[in-house]
DOLO-727097 format. One record per residue: residue number from 0; x, y, z of N, C-alpha, C, O in turn. Coordinates in nm, 3 decimals, padded with zeros to 5 digits, m for minus. Example, Ala and Ser with C-alpha at 12.3 -4.5 7.8 and 13.67 -1.06 7.14 Angstrom:
! DOLO-727097
NODE pos  n_east n_north    n_up ca_east ca_north   ca_up  c_east c_north    c_up  o_east o_north    o_up
NODE   0  01.319 m00.569  00.780  01.230  m00.450  00.780  01.320 m00.330  00.780  01.424 m00.332  00.846
NODE   1  01.285 m00.225  00.708  01.367  m00.106  00.714  01.290  00.003  00.787  01.341  00.114  00.804
//
This chain:
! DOLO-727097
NODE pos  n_east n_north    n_up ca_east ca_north   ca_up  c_east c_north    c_up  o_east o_north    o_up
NODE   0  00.800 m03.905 m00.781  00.878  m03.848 m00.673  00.970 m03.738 m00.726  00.961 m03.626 m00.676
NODE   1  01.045 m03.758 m00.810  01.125  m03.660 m00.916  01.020 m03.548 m00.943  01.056 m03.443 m00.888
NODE   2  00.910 m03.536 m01.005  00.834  m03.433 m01.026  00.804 m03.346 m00.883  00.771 m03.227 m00.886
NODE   3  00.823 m03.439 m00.731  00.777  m03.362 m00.625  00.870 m03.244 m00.601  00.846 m03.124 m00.592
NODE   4  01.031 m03.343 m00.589  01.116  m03.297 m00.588  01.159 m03.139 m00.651  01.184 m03.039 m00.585
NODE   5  01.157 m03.152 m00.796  01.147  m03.057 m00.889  01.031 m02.944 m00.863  01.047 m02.824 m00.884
NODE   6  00.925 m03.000 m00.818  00.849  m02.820 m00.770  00.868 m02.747 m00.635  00.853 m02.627 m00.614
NODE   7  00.921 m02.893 m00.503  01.020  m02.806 m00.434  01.085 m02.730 m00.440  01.074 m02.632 m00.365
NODE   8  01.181 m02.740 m00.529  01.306  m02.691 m00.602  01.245 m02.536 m00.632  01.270 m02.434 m00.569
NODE   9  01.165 m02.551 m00.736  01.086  m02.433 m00.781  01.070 m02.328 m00.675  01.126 m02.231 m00.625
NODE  10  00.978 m02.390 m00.669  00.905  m02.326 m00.501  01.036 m02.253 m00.425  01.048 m02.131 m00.441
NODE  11  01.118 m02.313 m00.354  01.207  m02.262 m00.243  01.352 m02.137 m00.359  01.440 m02.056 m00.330
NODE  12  01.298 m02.191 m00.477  01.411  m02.075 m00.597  01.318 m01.956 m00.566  01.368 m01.847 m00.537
NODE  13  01.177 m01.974 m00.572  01.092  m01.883 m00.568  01.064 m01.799 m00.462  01.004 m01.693 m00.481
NODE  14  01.110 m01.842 m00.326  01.047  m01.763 m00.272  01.238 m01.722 m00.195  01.258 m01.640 m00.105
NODE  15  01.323 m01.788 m00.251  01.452  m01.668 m00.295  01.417 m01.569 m00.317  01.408 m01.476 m00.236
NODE  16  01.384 m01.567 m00.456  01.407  m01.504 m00.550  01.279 m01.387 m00.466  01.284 m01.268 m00.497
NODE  17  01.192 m01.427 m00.383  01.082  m01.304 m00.337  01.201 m01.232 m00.249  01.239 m01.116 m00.260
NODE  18  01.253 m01.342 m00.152  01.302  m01.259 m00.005  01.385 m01.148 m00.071  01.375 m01.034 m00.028
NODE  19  01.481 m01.182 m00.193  01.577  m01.120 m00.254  01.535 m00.974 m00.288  01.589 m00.869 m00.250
NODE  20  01.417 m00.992 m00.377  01.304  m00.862 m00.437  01.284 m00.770 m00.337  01.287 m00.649 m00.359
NODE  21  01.259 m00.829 m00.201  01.212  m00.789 m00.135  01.278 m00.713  00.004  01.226 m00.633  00.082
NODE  22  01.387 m00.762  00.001  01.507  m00.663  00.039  01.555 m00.579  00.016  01.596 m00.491  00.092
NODE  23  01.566 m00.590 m00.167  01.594  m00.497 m00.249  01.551 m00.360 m00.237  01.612 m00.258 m00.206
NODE  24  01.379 m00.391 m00.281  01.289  m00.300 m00.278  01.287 m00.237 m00.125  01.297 m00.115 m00.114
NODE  25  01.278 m00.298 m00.036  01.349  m00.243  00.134  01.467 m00.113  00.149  01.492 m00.021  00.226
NODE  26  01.507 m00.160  00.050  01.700  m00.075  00.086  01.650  00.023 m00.011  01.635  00.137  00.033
NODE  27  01.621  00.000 m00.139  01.674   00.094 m00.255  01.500  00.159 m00.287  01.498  00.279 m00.316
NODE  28  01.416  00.114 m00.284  01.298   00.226 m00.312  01.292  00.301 m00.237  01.347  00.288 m00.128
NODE  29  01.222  00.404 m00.273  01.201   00.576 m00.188  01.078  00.601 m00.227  01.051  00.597 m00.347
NODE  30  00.985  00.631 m00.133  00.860   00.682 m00.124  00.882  00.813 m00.020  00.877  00.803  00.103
NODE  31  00.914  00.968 m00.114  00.954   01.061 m00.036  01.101  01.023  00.037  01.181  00.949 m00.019
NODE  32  01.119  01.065  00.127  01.257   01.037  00.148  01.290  00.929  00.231  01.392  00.955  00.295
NODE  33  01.246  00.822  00.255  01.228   00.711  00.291  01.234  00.581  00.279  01.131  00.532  00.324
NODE  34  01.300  00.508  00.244  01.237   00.369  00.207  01.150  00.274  00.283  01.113  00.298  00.398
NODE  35  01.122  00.175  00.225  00.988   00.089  00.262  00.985  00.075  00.434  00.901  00.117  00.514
NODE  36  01.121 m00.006  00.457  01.170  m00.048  00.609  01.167  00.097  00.688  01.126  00.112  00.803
NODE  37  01.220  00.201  00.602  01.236   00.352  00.672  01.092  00.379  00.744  01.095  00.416  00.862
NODE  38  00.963  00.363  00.675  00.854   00.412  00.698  00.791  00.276  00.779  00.713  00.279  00.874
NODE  39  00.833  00.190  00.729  00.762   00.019  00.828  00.805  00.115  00.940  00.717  00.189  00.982
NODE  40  00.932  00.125  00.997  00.975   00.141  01.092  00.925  00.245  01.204  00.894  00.225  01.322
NODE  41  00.929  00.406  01.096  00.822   00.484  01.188  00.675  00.467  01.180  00.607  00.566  01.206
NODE  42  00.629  00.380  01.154  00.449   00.387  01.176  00.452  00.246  01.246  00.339  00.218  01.286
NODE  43  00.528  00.167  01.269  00.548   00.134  01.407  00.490  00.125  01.537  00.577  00.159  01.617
NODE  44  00.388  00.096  01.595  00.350   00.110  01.707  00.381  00.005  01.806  00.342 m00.111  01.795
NODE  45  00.470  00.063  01.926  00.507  m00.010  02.020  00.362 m00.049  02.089  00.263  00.020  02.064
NODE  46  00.355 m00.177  02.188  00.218  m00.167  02.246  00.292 m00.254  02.347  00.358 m00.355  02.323
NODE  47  00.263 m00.179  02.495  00.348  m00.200  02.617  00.305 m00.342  02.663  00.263 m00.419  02.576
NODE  48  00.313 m00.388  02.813  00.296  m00.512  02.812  00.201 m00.512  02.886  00.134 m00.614  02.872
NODE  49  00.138 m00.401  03.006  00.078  m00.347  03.052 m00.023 m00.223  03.011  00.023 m00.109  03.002
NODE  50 m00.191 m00.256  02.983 m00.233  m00.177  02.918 m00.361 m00.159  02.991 m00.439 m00.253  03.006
NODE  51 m00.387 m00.020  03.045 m00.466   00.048  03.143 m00.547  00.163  03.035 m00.511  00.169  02.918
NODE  52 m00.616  00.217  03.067 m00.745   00.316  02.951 m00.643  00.452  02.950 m00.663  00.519  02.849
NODE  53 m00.525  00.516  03.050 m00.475   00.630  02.989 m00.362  00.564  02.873 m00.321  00.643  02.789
NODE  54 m00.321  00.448  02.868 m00.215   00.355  02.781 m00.278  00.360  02.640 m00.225  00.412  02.542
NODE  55 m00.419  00.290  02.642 m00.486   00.288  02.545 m00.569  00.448  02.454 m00.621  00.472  02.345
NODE  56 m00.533  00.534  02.599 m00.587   00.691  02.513 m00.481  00.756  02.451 m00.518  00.848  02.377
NODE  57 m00.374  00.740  02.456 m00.201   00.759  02.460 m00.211  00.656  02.292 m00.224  00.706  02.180
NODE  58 m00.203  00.526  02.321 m00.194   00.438  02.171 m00.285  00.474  02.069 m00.243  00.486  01.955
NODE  59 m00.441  00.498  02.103 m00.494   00.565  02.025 m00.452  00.660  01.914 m00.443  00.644  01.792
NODE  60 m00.427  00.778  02.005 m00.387   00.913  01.984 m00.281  00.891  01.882 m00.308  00.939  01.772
NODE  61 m00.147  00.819  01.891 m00.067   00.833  01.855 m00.096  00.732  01.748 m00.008  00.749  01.663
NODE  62 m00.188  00.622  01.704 m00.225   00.548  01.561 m00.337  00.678  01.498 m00.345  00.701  01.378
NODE  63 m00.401  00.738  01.581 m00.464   00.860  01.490 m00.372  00.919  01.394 m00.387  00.904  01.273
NODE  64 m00.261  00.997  01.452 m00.169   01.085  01.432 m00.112  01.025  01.299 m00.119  01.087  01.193
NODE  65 m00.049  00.882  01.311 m00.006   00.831  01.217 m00.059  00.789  01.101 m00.002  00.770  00.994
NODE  66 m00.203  00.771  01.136 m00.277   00.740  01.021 m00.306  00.842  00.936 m00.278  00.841  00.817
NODE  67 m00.378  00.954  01.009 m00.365   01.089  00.960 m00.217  01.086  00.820 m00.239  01.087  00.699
NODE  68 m00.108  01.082  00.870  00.000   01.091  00.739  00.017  00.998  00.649  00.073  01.003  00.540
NODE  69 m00.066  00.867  00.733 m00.021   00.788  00.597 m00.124  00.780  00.486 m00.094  00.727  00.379
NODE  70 m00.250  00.832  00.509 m00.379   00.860  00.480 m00.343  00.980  00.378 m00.368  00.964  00.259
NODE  71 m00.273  01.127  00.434 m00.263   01.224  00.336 m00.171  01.187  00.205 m00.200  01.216  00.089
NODE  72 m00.006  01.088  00.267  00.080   01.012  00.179 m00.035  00.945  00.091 m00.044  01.003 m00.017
NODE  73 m00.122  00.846  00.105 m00.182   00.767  00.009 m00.294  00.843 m00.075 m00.340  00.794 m00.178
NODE  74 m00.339  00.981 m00.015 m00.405   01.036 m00.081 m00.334  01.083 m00.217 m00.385  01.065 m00.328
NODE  75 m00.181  01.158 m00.191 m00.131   01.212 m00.280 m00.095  01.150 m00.368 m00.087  01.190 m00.484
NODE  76 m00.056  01.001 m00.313  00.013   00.924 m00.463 m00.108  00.903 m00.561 m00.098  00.901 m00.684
NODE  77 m00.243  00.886 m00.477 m00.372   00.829 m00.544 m00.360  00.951 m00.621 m00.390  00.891 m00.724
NODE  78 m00.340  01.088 m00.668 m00.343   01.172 m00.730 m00.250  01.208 m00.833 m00.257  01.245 m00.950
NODE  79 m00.146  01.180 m00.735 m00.038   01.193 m00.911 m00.075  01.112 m00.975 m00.082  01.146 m01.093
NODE  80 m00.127  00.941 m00.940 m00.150   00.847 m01.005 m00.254  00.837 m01.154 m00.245  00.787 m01.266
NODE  81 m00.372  00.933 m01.060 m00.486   00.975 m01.174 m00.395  01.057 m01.280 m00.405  01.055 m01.402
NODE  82 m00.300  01.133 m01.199 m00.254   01.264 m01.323 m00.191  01.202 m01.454 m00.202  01.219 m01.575
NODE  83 m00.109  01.111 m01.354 m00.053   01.044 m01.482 m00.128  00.947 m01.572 m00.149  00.959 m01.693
NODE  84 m00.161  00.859 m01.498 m00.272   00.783 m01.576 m00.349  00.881 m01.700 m00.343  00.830 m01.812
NODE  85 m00.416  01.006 m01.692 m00.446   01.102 m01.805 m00.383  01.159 m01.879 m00.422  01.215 m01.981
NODE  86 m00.259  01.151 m01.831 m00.123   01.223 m01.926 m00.096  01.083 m02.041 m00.058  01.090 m02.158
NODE  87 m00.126  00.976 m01.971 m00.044   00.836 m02.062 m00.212  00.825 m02.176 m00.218  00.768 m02.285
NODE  88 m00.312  00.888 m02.117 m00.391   00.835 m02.194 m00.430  00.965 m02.330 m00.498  00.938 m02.429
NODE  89 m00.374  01.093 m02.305 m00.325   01.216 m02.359 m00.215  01.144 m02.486 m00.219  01.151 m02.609
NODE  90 m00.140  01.088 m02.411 m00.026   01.096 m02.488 m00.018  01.001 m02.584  00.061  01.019 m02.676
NODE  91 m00.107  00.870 m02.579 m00.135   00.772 m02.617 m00.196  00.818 m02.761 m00.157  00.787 m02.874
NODE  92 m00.322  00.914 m02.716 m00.429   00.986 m02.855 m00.323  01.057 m02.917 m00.289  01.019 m03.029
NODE  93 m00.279  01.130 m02.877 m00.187   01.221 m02.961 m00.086  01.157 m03.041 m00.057  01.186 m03.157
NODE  94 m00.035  01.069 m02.971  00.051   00.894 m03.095  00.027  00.870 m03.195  00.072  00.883 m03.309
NODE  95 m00.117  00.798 m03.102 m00.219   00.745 m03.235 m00.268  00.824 m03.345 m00.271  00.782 m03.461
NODE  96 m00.314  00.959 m03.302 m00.359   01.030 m03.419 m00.246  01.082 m03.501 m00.283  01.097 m03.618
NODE  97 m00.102  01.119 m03.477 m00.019   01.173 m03.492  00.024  01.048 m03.610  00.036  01.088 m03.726
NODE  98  00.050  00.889 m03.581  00.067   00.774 m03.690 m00.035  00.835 m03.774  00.023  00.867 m03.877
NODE  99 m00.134  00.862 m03.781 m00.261   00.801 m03.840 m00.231  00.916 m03.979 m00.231  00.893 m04.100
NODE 100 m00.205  01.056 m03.894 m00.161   01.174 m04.025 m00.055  01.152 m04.050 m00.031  01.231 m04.142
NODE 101  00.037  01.093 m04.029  00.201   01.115 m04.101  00.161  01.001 m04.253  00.182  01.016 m04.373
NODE 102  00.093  00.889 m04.171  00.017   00.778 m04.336 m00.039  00.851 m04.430 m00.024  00.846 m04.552
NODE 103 m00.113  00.928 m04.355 m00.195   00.996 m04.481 m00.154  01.083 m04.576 m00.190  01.073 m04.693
NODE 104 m00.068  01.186 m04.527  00.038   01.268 m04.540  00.129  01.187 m04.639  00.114  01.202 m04.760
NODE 105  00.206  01.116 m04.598  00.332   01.023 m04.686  00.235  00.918 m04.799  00.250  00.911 m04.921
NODE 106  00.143  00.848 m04.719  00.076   00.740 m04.818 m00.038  00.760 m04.855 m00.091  00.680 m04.931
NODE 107 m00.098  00.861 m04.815 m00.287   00.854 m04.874 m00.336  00.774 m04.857 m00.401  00.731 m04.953
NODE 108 m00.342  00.706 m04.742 m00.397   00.625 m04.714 m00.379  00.602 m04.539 m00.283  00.645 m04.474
NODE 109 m00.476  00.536 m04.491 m00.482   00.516 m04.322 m00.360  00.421 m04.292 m00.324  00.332 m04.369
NODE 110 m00.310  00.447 m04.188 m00.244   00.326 m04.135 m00.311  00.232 m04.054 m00.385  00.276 m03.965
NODE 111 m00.299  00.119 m04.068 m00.369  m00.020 m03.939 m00.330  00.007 m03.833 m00.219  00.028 m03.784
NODE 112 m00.484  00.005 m03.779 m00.515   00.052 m03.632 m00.390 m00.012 m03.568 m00.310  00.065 m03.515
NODE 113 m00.360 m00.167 m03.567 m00.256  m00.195 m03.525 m00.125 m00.151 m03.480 m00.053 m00.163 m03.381
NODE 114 m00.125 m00.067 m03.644  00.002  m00.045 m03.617  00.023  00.122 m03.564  00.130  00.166 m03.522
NODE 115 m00.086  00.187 m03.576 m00.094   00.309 m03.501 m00.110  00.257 m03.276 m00.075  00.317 m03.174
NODE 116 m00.176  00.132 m03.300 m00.125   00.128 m03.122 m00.011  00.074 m03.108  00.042  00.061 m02.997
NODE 117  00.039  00.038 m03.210  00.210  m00.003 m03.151  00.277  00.107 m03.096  00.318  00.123 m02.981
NODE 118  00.286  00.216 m03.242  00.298   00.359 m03.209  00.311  00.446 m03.070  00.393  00.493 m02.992
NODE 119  00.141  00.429 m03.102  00.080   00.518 m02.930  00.145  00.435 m02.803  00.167  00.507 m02.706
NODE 120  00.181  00.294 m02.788  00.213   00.214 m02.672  00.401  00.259 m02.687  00.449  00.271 m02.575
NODE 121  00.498  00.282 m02.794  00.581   00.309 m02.764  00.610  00.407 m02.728  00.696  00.411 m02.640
NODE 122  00.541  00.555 m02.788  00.552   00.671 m02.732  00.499  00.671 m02.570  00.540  00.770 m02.510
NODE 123  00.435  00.599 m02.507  00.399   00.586 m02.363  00.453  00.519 m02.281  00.410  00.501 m02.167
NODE 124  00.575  00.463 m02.336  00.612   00.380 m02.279  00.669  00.438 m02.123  00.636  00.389 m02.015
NODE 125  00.751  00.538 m02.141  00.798   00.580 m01.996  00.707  00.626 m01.925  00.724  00.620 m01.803
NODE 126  00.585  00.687 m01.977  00.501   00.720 m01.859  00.423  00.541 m01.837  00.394  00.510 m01.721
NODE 127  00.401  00.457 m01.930  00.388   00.305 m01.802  00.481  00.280 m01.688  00.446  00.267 m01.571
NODE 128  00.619  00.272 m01.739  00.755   00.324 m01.618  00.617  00.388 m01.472  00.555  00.330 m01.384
NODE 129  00.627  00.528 m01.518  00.647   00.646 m01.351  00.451  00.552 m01.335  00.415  00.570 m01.219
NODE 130  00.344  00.475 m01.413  00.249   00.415 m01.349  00.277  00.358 m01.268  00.236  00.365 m01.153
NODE 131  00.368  00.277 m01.320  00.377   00.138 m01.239  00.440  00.151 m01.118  00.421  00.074 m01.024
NODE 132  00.542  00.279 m01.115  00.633   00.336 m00.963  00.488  00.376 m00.885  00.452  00.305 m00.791
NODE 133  00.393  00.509 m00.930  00.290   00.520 m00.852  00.163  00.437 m00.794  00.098  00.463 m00.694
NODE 134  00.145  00.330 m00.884  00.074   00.229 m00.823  00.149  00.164 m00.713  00.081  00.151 m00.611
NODE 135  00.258  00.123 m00.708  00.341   00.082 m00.607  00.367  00.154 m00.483  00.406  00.100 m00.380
NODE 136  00.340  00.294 m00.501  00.344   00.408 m00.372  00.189  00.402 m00.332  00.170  00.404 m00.211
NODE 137  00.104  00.397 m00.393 m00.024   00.390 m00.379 m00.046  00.294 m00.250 m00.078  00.330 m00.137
NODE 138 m00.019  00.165 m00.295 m00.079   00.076 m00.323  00.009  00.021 m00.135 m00.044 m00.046 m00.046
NODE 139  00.157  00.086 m00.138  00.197   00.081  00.007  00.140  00.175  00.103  00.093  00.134  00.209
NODE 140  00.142  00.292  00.073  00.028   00.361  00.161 m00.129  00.359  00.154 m00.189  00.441  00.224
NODE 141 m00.172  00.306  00.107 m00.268   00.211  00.160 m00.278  00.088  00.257 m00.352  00.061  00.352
NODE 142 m00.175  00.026  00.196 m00.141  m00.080  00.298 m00.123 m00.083  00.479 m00.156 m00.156  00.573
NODE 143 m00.045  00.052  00.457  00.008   00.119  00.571 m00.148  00.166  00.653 m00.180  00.131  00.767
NODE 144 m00.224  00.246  00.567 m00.328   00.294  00.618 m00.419  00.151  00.724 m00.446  00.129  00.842
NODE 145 m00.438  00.081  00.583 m00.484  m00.047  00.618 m00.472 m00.114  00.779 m00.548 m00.160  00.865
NODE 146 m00.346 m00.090  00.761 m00.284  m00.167  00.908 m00.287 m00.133  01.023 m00.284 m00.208  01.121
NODE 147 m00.293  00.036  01.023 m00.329   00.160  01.149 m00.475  00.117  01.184 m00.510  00.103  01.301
NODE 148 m00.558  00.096  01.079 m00.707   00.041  01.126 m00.729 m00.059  01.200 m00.787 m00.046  01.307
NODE 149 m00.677 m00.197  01.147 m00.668  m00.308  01.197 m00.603 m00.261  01.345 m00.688 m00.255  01.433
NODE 150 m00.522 m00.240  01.370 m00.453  m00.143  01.489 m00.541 m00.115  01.541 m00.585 m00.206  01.611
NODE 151 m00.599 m00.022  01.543 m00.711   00.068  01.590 m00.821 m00.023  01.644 m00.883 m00.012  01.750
NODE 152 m00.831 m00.104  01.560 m00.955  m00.197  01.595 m00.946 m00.255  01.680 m01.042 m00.264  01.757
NODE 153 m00.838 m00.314  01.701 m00.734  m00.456  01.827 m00.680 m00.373  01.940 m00.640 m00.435  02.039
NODE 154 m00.671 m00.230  01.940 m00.681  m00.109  02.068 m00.843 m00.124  02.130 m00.878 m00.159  02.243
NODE 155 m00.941 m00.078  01.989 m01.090  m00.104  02.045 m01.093 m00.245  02.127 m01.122 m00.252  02.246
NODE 156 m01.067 m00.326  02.066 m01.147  m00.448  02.140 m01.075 m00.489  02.276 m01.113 m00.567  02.363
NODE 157 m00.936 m00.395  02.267 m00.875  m00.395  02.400 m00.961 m00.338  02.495 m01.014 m00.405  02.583
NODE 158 m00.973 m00.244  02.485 m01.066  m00.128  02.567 m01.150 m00.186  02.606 m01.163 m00.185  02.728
NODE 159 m01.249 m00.264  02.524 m01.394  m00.368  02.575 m01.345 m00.486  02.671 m01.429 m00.511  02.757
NODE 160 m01.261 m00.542  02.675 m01.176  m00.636  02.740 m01.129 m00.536  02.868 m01.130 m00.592  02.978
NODE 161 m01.103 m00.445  02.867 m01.060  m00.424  02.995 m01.173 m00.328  03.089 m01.203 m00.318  03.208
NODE 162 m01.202 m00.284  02.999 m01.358  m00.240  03.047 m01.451 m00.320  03.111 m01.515 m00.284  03.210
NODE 163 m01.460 m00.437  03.051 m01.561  m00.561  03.106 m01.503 m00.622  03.265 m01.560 m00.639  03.373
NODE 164 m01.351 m00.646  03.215 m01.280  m00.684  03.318 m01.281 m00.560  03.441 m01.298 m00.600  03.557
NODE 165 m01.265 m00.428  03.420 m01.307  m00.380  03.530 m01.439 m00.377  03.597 m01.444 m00.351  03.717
NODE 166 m01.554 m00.404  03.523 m01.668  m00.408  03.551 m01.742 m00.516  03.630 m01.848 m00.515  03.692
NODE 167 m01.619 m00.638  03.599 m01.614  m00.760  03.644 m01.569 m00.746  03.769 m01.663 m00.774  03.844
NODE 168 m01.447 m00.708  03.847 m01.405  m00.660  03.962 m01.483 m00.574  04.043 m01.497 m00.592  04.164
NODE 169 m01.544 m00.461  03.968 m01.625  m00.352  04.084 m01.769 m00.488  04.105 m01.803 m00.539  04.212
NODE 170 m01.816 m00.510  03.995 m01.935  m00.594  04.072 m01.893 m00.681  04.159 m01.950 m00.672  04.267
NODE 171 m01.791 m00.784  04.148 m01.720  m00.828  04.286 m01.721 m00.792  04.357 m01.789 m00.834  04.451
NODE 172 m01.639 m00.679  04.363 m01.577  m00.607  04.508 m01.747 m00.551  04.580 m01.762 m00.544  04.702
NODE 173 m01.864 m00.516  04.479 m01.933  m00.449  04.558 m01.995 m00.575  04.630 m02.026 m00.573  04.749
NODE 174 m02.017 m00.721  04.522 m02.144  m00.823  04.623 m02.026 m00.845  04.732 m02.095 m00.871  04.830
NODE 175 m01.902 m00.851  04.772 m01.809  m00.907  04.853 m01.832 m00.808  04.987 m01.843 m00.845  05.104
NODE 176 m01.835 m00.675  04.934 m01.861  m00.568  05.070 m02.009 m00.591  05.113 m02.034 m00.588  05.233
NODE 177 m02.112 m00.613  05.022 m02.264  m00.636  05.128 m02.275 m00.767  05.198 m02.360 m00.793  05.283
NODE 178 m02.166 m00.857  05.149 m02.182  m00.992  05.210 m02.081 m00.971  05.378 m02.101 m01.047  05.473
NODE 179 m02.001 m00.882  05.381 m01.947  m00.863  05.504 m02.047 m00.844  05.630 m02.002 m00.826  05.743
//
């Protein structure tokens, strides 16, 4: 029972310790001039309570629109992302080879591979830093993208639903008028 207790414990420190992260990252990250909640907030789609085919050409339109930016946003981070990613892997060779001649140079001899990637991994270290920020911009505008679809999709299957349902009424209304 003590052991149950104790991963409760865990558990509810843990998902503190998320809500906490996760507020954080809310208030204080910036993706462009924005933070997380900033951009939750405008891509946003209200969806009325009442929904007729000009409602749904109107919601459309306006998850197009939005997707459209969050689509070009996720394109661009996906690009600095590559850039950097080739700069860290630039900068990495140039480390490594750079240990490898200063040994040879001072000792006549190679240095261990080892210790030439210690090297190359400390000289890279800040560009892992600006990776790990762009995978994180990536990786939310995608998300974002993600969600405009799902959107999009649950507009579609609205449309079929009310489509059917009107189709359902006119065939009514028409067997109801030949039966008069």
């Amino acid at each position: 029972m003590e052991e149950i207790e104790g991963m409760i414990s865990q558990f509810r420190s843990a998902q503190e310790f998320n809500a906490a992260l996760n507020d954080y990252l809310n208030d204080n990250l910036k993706f462009g001039d924005k933070s997380p909640k900033e951009w939750k907030k405008y891509f946003r789609v209200k969806i009325p309570d009442e929904i007729t085919f000009p409602v749904l050409i109107k919601l459309a339109a306006e998850i197009f629109e939005k997707y459209q930016i969050a689509a070009m946003l996720r394109d661009k981070e996906t690009i600095q992302l590559t850039i950097i990613e080739q700069s860290r892997i630039d900068k990495y060779n140039m480390a490594y080879q750079q240990a490898q001649d200063e040994s040879r140079q001072k000792f006549k001899k190679n240095l261990a591979a080892k210790s030439c990637e210690i090297a190359a991994d400390l000289a890279t270290k800040d560009i892992e830093d600006a990776i790990s920020h762009q995978k994180i911009a990536k990786d939310f505008w995608k998300g974002t993208c993600d969600t405009l679809t799902e959107l999009r999709k649950l507009l579609e299957s609205m449309g079929y639903a009310l489509s059917n349902d009107v189709r359902v009424n006119r065939d009514f209304n028409i067997r109801g008028e030949k039966g008069k």
